[in-house]
N, C-alpha and C positions, 0 to 999 in steps of 0.2 A: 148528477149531483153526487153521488155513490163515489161515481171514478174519480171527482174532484178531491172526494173527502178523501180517498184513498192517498191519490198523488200529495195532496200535502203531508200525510201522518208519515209516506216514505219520506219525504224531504228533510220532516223535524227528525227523522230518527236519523238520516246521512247529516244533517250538520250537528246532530247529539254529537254523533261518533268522533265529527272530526274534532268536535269542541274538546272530546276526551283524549284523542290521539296526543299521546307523548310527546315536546320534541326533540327531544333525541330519536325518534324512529324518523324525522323528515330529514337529520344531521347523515344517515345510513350509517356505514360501517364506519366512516372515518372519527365516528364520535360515540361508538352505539355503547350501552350498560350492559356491565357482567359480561364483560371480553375475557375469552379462555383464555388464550393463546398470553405464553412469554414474549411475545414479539408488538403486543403494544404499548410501543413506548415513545407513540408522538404525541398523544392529546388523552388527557382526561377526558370522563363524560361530560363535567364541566369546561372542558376547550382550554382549560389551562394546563401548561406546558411543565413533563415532567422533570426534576432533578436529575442533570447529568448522572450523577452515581447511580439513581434508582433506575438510569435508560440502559446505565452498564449494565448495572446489575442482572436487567432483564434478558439484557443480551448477550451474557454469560451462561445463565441458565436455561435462556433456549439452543444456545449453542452445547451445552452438555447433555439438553431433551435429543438434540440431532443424530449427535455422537453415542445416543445410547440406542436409538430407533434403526439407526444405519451403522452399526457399527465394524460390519464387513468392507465398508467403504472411505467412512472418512477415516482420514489418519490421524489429523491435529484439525483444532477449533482455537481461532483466538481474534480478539476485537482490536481492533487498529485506532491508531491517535484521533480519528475523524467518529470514532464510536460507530464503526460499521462492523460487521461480521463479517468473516474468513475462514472457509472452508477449503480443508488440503485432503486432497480426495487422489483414492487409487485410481489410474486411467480406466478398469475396466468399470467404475461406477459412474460414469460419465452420467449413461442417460437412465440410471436410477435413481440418481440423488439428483437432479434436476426435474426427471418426475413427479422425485417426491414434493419438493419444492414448489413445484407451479401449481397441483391439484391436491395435496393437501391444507385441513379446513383453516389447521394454526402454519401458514408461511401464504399460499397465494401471489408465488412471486411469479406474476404470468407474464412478465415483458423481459426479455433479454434487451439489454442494453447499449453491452459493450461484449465484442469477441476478442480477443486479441493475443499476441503472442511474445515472451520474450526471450533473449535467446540469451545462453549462460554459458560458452564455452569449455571450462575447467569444470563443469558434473558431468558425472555420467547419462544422465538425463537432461541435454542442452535446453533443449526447451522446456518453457512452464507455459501452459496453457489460461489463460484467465477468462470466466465467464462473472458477466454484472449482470445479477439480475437484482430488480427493483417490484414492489407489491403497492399497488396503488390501496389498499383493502387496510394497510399496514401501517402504509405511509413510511418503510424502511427497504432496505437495499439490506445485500446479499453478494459478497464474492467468492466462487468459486473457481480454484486452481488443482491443478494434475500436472501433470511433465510426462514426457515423450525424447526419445531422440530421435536420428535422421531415418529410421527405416521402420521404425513401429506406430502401425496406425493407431488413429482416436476413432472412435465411433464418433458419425455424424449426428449434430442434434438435430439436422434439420426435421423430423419428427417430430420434437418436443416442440420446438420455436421455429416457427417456417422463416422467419426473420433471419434463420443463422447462415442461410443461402449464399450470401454473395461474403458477407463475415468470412467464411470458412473456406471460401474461390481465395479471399485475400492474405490470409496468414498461409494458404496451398503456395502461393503466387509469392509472397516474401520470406515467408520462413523457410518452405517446404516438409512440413508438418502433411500429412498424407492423413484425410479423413476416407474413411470405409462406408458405405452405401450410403454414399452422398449424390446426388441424383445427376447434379452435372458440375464434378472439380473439373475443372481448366481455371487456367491464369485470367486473371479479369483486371491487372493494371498494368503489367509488362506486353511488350512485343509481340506478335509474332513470332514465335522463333526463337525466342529471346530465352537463354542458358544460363544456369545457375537461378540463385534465387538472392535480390539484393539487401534484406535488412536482416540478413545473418552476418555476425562478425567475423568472420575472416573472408567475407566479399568483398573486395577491394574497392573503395569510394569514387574510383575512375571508372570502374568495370574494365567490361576484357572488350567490347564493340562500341564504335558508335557508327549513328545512324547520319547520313547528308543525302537532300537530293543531287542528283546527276545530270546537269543539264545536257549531256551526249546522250545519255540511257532512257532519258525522259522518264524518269522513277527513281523513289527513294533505295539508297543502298544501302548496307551492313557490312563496316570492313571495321577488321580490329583497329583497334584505339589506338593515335601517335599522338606523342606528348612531347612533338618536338616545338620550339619556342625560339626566337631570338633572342642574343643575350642580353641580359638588363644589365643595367650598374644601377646598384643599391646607395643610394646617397643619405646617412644616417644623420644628419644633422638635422638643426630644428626644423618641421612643418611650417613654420611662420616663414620661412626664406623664400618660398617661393612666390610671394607676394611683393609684388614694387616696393609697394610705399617702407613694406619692412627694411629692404634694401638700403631705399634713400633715406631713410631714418638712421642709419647704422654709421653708415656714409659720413652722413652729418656732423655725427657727435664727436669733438675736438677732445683729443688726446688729453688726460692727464700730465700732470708734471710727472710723477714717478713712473707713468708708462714711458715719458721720452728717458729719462732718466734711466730707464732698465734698457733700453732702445740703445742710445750713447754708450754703456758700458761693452753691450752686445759689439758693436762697433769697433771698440778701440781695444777688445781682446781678442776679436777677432785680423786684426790687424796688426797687435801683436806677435802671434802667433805666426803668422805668414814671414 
């Protein structure tokens, strides 16, 4: 009887508790009260949605909190049409502002997104590097940029995001963007064998090989590219011609008077003339 009386008096006090429990503490972080951090700017405690100017705003001054914490690192901070933040970062802050990023308590942007690479031939620094990362904790994104040219390496994140593995095989293999203690760079969408690197712009949109099997060799080959072709004739008149019905419709339709009339004059000056 003891233990009974026991087990119930635990039970009133477990469903006390839950009867007291908050909820906003069952909402977790995406809605939780008295949030530090300048970075949240998706949802009230109340779940209603903040005023554009007040998400900027927010994400202006966490962008100058960044800019003041890493200030060895970022260069410029500024927020784009879409009200995302943009960080423009020296190459050698790669994997300390994305450290800081993922395991501190105001950003928690622990998923990389997107890797990717673009290529700007007239800087001195052709390439710009871009990293998306996104904070589910937040409920906001994060992009981070750096530049590089053809011969100076990036530090690998694969450390920070083990995600950035085969990312970073991919901008090696099209850009040729060269990362440093990256565990296994080789090419992961070109050839074997396969030279140059093709979504830099001055790679030629034909390339310098193509590939056919060999039905003598019994295997596929690699001989430089011929771009040779039969001649065409270009016939610039309307698209609708090469359709019958267009034809016999055309056929059909009986001269004006003033077309014969320019027709007859044609005729008798040229006859003139002879």
């Amino acid at each position: 009887m003891m233990a009974l009386r026991q087990l119930g008096g635990f039970c009133r006090s477990l469903s006390s508790v839950r009867a007291n429990r908050s909820p906003v503490l069952k909402l977790g972080n995406f809605a939780r009260t008295g949030c530090l951090s300048p970075l949240c700017t998706a949802v009230r405690s109340t779940g209603e949605t903040l005023p554009a100017e007040t998400k900027k705003t927010r994400l202006v001054n966490y962008g100058r909190y960044l800019q003041e914490v890493l200030p060895k690192y970022i260069q410029r901070v500024q927020v784009t049409h879409t009200d995302e933040l943009e960080l423009m970062i020296h190459p050698d802050g790669v994997i300390p502002v994305l450290t800081f990023l993922r395991d501190h308590q105001n950003a928690q942007f622990r998923l990389l997104m997107e890797l990717t690479a673009v290529d700007m031939p007239k800087r001195v620094y052709r390439f710009e590097l871009v990293y998306c990362l996104l904070s589910l904790v937040y409920n906001a994104r994060v992009t981070v940029k750096t530049y590089t040219d053809e011969v100076t390496p990036v530090d690998s994140v694969t450390e920070v995001f083990g995600g950035a593995n085969w990312p970073e095989r991919e901008v090696w293999d099209l850009f040729g963007v060269f990362f440093s203690n990256h565990p296994d760079l080789r090419r992961i969408l070109t050839d074997y064998g396969f030279e140059g690197h093709p979504n830099r712009k001055d790679f030629p949109l034909s390339g310098y090989v193509e590939v056919r099997y060999d039905d003598e060799v019994k295997r596929v080959v690699c001989e430089p590219i011929e771009m040779a072709q039969e001649f065409r004739q270009f016939d610039l008149s309307a698209p609708w011609e090469q359709f019958p019905a267009f034809r016999e419709q055309q056929q059909a339709i009986p001269a004006t008077a003033s077309q014969t009339e320019a027709s007859q004059k044609t005729s008798s000056s040229s006859s003139t003339n002879k």
